[in-house]
C-alpha positions in Angstrom: -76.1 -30.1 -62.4 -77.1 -33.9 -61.2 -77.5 -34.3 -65.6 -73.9 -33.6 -65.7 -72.4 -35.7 -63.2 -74.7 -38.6 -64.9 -73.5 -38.0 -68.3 -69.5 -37.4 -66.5 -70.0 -40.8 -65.2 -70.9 -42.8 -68.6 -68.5 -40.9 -70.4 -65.9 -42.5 -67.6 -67.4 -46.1 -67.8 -67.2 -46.0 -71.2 -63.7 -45.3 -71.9 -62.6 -48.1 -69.4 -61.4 -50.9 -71.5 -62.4 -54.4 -70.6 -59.1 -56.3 -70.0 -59.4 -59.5 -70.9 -55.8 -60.5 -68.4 -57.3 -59.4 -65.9 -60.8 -61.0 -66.5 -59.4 -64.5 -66.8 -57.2 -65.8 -63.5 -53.8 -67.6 -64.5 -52.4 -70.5 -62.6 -48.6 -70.8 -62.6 -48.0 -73.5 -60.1 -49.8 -76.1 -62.7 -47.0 -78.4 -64.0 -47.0 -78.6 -68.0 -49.0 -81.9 -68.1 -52.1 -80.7 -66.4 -51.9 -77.9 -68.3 -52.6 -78.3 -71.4 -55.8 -80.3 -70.2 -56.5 -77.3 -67.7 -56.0 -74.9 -71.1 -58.8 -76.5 -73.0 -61.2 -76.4 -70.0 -60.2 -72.9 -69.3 -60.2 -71.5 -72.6 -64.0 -72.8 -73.2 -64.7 -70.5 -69.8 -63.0 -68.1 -71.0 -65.2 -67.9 -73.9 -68.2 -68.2 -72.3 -67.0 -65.7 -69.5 -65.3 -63.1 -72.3 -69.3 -63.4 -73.7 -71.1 -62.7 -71.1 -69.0 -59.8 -70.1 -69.1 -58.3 -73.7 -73.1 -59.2 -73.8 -73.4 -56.9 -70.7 -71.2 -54.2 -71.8 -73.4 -53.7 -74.7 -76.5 -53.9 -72.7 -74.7 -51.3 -70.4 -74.1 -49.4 -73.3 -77.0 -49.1 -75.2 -78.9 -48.3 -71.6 -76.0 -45.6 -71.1 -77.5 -44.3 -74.8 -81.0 -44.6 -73.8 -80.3 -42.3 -70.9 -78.3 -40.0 -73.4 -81.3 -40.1 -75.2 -83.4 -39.6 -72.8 -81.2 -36.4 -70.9 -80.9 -35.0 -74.1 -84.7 -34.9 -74.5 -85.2 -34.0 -71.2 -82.6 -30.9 -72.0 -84.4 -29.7 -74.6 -87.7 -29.9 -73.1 -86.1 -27.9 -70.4 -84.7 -25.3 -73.0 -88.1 -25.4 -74.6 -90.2 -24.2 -71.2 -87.5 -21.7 -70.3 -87.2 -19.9 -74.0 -91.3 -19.9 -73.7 -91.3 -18.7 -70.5 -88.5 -15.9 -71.2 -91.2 -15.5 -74.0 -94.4 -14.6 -71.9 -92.7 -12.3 -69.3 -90.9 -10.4 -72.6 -94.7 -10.3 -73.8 -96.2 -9.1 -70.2 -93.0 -6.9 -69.7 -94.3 -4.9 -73.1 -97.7 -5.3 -72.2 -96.9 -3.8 -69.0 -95.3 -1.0 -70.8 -98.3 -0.2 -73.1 -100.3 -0.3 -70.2 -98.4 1.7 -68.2 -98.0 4.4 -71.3 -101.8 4.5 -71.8 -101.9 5.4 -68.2 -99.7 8.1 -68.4 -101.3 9.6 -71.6 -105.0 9.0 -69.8 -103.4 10.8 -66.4 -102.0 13.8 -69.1 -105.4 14.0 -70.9 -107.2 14.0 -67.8 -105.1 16.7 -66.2 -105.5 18.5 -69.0 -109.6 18.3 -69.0 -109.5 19.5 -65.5 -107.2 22.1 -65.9 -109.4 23.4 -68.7 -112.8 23.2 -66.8 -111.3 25.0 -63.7 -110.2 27.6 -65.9 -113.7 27.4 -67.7 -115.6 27.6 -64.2 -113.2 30.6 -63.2 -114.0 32.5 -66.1 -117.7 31.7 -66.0 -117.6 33.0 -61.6 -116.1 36.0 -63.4 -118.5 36.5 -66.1 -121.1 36.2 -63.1 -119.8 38.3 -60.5 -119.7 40.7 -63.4 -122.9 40.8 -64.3 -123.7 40.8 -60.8 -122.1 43.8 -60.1 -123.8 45.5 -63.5 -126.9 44.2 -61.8 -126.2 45.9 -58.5 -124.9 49.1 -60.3 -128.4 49.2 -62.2 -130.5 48.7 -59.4 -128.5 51.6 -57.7 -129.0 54.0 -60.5 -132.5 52.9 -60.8 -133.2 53.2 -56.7 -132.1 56.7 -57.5 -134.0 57.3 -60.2 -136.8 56.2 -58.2 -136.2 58.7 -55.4 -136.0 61.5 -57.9 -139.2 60.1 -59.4 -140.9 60.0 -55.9 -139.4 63.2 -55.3 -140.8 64.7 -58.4 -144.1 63.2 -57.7 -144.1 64.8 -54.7 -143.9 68.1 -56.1 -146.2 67.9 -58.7 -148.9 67.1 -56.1 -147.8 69.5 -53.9 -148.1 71.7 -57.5 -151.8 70.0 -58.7 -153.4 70.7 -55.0 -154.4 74.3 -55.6 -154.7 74.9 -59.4 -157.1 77.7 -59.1 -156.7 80.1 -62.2 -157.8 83.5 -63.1 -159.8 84.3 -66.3 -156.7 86.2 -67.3 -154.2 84.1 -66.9 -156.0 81.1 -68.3 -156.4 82.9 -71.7 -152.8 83.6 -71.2 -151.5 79.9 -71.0 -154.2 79.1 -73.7 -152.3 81.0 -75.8 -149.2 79.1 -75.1 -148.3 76.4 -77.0 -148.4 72.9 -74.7 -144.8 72.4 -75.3 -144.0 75.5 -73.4 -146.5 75.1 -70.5 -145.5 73.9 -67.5 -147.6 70.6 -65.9 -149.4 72.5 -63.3 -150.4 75.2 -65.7 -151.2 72.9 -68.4 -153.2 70.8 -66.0 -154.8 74.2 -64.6 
């Protein structure tokens, strides 16, 4: 804004035209005589006065360029750092974006893996509790067994304790095949 007023003001002090009737002071109460002499003497200061003022308009006006110059450099400089720095935060806004997209595609993968391991660990406590419970269902059938086995045992000592035999009946079994005897009278 201040650059503008600056530049507003040259353009104002250079349009102003240096009057040379108002520069020079005229006498009219000088009779005709004097005059002529007073005209000479006057002219030369004129001259000298008309000089000097157009010797420091210039100088005015080439410093008035200068600072043109100089503004105008100044401006574009300016311009510069602002399209560079619109430049960077374009640059970190799309950085920001990739960032912020890798983030989201990280966040789906990793939902993803997890929701895929919970499943697999669910399935795996399932395959376990199953084989648990075939575990448990085998040791039932086998505690079972067992009793029938101890039960069985049990009678065949019972059976075994007295396996006195007769003559008779001992050629009888002998003459039984083994397949068809039972234990106690193959064993007698």
């Amino acid at each position: 804004m201040a650059a503008r007023d600056l530049s507003k003001t040259f353009d104002e002090f250079e349009s102003d035209e240096l009057s040379l009737e108002t520069s020079v002071p005229t006498d009219l109460t000088l009779s005709p005589e004097r005059e002529t002499d007073r005209f000479a003497g006057d002219r030369k200061d004129r001259r000298t006065k008309i000089t000097r003022q157009l010797i420091e308009r210039k100088q005015l006006m080439h410093d008035m360029q200068l600072l043109r110059i100089e503004l105008s450099q100044k401006n574009l400089t300016l311009e510069n750092v602002k399209a560079e720095s619109l430049q960077r935060v374009e640059e970190l806004e799309e950085r920001l974006n990739d960032a912020l997209h890798q983030k989201q595609i990280l966040t789906a993968r990793l939902e993803s893996q997890l929701t895929i391991q919970e499943q697999e660990s669910k399935r795996r406590q399932n395959l376990v509790k199953e084989e648990l419970e075939d575990v448990r269902k085998k040791q039932q059938q086998l505690e079972g067994t067992n009793e029938k086995l101890q039960e069985r045992a049990g009678n065949v000592r019972r059976s075994l304790r007295d396996l006195t035999l007769s003559e008779d009946r001992y050629y009888e079994l002998r003459g039984q095949s083994e397949e068809d005897l039972s234990l106690r009278d193959y064993v007698a």
